[in-house]
C-alpha positions, 0 to 999 in steps of 0.5 A: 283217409280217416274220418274226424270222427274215427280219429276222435273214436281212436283218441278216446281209448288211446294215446297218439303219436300224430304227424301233421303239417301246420299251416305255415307248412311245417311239420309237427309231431305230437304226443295227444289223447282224448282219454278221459283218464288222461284228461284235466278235470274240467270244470262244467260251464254253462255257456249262454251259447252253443260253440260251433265245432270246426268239421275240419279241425280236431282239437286234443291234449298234447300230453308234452305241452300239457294244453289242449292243441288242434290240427287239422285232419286234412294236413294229418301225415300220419299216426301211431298207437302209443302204449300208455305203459310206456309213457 
């Protein structure tokens, strides 16, 4: 089984097609990157707070929806590399 980290490892230079099963069951397919060249511009905040990251959750930009979404990486069915040429 991929590791969240490895997965994270994989987004930031690629883009995926990734099949997960949503928690009322459902499959879901879903074009995502953590490319930074794919990514919005986002504004630096600083936060009061440190936000707590979820270990079992991996959130991503859907590049359809155009939103950053999540999944999580035990319900991943499966994945593939995406040439960006062809997007």
């Amino acid at each position: 089984m991929i590791t969240k980290q490895s997965l994270k490892d994989i987004l930031k230079e690629n883009t995926l097609n990734v099949l997960f099963k949503k928690k009322d069951g459902t499959e879901r397919k879903m074009l995502c990157t953590l490319n930074p060249d794919l990514l919005p511009i986002q504004e630096n905040k600083n936060y009061s707070k440190k936000k707590i990251e979820n270990e079992d959750v991996l959130p991503v930009w859907d590049l359809e929806e155009k939103s950053f979404r999540s999944f999580r990486i035990h319900s991943l069915i499966e994945y593939t590399v995406v040439n960006t040429t062809d997007l």
